[in-house]
BALOBA-1460 file (C-alpha; in Angstrom, 3 decimals):
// residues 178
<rec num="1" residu="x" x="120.190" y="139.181" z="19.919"/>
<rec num="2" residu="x" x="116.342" y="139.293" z="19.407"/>
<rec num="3" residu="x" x="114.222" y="137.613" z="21.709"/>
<rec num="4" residu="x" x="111.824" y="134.803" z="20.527"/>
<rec num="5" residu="x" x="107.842" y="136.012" z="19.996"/>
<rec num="6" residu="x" x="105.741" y="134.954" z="22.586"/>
<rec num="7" residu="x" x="102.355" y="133.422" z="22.204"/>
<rec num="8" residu="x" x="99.196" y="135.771" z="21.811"/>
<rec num="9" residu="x" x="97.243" y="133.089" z="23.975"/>
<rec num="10" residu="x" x="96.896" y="132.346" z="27.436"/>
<rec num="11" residu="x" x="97.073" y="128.612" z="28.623"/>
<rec num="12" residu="x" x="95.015" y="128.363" z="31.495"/>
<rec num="13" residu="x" x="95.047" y="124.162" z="32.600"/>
<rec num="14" residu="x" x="93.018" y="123.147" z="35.904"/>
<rec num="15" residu="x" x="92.275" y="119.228" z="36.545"/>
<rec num="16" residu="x" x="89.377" y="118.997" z="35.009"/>
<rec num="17" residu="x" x="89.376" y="121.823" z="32.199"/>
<rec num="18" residu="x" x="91.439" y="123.805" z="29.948"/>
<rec num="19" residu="x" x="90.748" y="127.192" z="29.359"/>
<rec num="20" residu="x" x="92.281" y="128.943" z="26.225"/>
<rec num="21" residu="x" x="92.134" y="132.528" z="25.532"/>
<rec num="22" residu="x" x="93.174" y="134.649" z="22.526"/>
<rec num="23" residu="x" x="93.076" y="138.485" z="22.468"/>
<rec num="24" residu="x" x="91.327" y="139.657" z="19.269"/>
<rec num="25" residu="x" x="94.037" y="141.343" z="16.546"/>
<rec num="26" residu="x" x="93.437" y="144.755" z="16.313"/>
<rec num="27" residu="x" x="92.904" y="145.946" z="13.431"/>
<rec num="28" residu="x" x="93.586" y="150.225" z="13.556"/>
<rec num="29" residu="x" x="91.674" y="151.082" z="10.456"/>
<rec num="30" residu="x" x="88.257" y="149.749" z="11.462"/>
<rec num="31" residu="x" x="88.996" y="151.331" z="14.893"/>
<rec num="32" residu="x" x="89.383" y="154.468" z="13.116"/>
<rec num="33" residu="x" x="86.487" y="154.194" z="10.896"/>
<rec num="34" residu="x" x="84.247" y="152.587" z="14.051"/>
<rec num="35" residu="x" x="85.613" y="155.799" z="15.844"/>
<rec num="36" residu="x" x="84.283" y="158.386" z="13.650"/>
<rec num="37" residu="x" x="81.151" y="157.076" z="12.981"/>
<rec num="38" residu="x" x="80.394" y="156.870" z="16.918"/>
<rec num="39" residu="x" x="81.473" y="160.400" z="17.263"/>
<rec num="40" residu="x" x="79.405" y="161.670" z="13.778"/>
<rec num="41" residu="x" x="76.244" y="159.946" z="15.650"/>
<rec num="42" residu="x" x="77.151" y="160.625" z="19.161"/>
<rec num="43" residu="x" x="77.151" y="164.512" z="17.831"/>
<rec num="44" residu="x" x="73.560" y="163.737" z="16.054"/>
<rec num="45" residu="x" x="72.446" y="162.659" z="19.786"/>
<rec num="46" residu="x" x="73.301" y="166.359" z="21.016"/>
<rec num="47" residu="x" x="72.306" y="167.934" z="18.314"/>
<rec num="48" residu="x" x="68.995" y="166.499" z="18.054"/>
<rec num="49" residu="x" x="68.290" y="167.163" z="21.864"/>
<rec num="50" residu="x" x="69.734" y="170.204" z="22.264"/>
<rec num="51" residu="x" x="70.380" y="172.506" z="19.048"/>
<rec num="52" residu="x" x="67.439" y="171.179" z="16.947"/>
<rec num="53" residu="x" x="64.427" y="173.922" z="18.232"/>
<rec num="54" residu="x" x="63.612" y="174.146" z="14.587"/>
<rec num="55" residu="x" x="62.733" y="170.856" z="14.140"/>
<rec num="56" residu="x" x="59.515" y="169.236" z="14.879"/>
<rec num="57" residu="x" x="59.843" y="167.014" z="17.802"/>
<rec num="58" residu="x" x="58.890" y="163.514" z="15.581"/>
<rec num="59" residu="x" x="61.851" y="164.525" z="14.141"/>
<rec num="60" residu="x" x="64.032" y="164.959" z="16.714"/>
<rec num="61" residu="x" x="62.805" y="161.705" z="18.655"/>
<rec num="62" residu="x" x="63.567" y="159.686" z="15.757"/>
<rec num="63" residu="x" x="67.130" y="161.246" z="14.811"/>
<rec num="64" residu="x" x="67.744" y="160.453" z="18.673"/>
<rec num="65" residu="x" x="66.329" y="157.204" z="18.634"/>
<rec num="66" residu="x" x="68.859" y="156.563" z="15.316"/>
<rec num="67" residu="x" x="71.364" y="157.818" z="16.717"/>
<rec num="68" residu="x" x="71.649" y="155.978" z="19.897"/>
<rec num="69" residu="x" x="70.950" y="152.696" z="17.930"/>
<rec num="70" residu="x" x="73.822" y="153.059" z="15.295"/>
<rec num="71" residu="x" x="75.919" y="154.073" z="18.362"/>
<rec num="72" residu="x" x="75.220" y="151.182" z="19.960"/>
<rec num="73" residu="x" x="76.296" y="148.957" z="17.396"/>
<rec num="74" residu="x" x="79.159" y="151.204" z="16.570"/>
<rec num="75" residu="x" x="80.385" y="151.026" z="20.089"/>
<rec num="76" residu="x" x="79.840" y="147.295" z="20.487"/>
<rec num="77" residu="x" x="81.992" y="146.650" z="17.226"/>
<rec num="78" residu="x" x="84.948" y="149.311" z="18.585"/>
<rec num="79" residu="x" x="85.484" y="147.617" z="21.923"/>
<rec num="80" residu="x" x="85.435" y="143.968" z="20.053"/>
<rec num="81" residu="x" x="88.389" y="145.196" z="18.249"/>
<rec num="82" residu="x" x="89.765" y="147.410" z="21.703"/>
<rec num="83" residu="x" x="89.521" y="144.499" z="24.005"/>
<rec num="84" residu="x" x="87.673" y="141.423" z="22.368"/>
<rec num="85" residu="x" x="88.883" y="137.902" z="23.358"/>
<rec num="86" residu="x" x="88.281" y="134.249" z="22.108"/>
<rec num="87" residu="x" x="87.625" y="131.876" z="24.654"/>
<rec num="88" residu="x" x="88.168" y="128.594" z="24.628"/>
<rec num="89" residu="x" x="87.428" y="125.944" z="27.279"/>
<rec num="90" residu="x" x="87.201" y="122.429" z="27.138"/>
<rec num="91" residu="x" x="86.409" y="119.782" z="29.903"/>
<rec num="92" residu="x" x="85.218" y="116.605" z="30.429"/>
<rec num="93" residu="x" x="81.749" y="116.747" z="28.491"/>
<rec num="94" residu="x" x="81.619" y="120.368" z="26.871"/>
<rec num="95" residu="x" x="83.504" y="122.565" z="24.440"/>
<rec num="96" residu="x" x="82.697" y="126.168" z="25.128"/>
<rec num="97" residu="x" x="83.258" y="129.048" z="22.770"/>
<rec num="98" residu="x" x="82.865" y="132.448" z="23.865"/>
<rec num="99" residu="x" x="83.743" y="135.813" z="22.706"/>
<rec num="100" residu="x" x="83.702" y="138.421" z="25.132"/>
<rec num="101" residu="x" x="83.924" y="142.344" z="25.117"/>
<rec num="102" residu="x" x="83.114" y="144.906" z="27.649"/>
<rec num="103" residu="x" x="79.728" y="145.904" z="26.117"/>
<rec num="104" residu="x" x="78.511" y="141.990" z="25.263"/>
<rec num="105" residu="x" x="79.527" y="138.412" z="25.744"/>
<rec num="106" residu="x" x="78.676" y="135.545" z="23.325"/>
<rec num="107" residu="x" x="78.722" y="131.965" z="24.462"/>
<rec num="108" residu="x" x="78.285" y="128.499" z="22.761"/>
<rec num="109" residu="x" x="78.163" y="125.203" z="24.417"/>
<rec num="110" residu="x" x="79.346" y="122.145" z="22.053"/>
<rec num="111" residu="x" x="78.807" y="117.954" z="23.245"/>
<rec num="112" residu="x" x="82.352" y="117.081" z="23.079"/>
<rec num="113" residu="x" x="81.385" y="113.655" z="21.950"/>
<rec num="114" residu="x" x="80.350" y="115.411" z="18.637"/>
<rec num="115" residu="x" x="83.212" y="117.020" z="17.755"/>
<rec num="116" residu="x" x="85.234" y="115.603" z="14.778"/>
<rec num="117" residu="x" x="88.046" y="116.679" z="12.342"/>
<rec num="118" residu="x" x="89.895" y="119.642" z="14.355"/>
<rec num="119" residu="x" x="91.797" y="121.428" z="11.551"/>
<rec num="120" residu="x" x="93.643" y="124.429" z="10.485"/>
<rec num="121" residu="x" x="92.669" y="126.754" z="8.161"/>
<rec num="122" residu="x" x="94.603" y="128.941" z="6.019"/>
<rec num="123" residu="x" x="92.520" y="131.340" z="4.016"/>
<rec num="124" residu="x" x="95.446" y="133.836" z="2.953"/>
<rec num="125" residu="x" x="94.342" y="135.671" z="-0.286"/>
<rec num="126" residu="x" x="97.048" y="136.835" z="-2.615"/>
<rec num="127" residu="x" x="94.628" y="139.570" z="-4.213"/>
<rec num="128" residu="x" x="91.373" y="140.884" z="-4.261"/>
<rec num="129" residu="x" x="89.028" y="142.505" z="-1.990"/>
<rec num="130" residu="x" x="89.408" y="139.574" z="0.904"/>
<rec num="131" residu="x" x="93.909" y="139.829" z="0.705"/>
<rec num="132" residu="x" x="92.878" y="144.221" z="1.250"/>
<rec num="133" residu="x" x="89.970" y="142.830" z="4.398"/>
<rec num="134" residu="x" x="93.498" y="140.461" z="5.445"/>
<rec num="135" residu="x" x="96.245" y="143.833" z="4.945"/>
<rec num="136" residu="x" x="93.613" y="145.585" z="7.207"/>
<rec num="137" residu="x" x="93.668" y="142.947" z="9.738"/>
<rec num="138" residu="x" x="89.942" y="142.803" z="9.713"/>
<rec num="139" residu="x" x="89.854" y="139.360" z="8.336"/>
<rec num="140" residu="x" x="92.094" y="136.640" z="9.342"/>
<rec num="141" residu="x" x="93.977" y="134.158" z="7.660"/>
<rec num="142" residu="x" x="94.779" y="131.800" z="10.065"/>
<rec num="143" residu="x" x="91.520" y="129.892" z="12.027"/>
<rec num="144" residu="x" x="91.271" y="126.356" z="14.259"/>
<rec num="145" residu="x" x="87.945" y="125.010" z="12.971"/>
<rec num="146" residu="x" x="86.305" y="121.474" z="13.702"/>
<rec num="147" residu="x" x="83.050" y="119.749" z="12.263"/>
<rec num="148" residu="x" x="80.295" y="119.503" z="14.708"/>
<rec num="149" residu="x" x="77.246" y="117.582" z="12.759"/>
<rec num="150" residu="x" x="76.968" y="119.094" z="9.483"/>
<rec num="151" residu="x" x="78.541" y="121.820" z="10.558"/>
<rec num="152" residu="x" x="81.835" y="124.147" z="10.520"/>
<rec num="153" residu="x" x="82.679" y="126.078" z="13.711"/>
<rec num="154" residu="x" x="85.176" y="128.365" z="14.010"/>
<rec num="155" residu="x" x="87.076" y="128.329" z="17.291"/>
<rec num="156" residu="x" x="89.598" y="130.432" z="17.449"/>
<rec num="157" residu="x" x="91.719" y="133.131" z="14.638"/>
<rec num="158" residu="x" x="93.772" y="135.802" z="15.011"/>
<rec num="159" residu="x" x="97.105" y="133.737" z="15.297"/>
<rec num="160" residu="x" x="100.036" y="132.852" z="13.173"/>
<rec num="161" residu="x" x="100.755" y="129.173" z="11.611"/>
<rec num="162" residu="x" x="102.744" y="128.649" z="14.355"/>
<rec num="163" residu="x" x="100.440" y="129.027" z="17.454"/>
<rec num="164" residu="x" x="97.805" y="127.026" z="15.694"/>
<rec num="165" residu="x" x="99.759" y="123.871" z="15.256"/>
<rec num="166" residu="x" x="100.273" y="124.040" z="19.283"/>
<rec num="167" residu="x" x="97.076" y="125.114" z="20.223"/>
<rec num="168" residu="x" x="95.871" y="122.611" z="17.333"/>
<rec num="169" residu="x" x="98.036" y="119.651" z="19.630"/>
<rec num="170" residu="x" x="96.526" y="120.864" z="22.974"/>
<rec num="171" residu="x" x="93.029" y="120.619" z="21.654"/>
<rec num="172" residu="x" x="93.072" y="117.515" z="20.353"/>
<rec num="173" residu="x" x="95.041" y="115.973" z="23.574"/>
<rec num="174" residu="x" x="92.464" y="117.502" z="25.791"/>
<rec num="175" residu="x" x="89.710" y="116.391" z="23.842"/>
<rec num="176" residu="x" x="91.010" y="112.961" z="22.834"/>
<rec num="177" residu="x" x="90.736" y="112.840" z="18.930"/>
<rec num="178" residu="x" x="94.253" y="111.138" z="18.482"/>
């Protein structure tokens, strides 16, 4: 007999705050591509200090200085896909979305009082170039967004129809827009 799927998220409830958090879906052929351009630069870095006598040095300081920037970025994209999570917590006065990865952490701090209309949205493509970006798993179909002012924010994706609706319930219990 098969064994139900589990939930991607973790539920974390305290007193005064709920914490959810959703591991990022992987998504293997970005990690691939993200992979070889790290390496391609991460070989310019060597090269450029150590095998490139026969170029002047302005040369070789800016390859390096290249280099280590697009490897940077490279790396900062690969370990959001390796081990990025969503993070969700709510309490009494705040909503707080964060996304957090080894290399960098982004947080934003919401008035709870503000927050309206917490919805689903499904933006599954049957064709074209954004169904390929959703094959590839470096889009995703399924996102919990809410209107903050004039304003959509994203605040969590990643997860199936199913997880949504829940997480969808818990949100809107937590932050009381019955």
């Amino acid at each position: 007999m098969e064994q139900p799927k589990k939930m991607t998220s973790t539920i974390v409830e305290t007193t005064t705050e709920i914490t959810i958090s959703t591991p990022k879906r992987k998504s293997w052929a970005l990690i691939f591509f993200l992979s070889l351009i790290t390496l391609q630069f991460t070989n310019g870095i060597v090269q450029s200090l150590f095998f490139a006598s026969d170029l002047p040095t302005i040369e070789r300081i800016i390859i390096f200085i290249l280099s280590v920037i697009v490897v940077y970025f490279t790396l900062k994209g690969l370990l959001w896909q390796l081990k990025g999570v969503r993070e969700i917590n709510i309490s009494k006065n705040s909503l707080k979305l964060s996304k957090l990865s080894p290399l960098w952490t982004k947080t934003k701090l919401y008035n709870i009082s503000e927050v309206k209309n917490l919805d689903i949205k499904d933006e599954s493509a049957s064709e074209g170039p954004t169904a390929m970006l959703q094959l590839l798993r470096i889009t995703d179909k399924i996102k919990i967004t809410f209107s903050y002012g004039y304003e959509t924010i994203t605040a969590t994706s990643g997860i199936d129809q199913t997880e949504a609706i829940e997480l969808k319930d818990i949100m809107k219990n937590k932050i009381g827009l019955n």
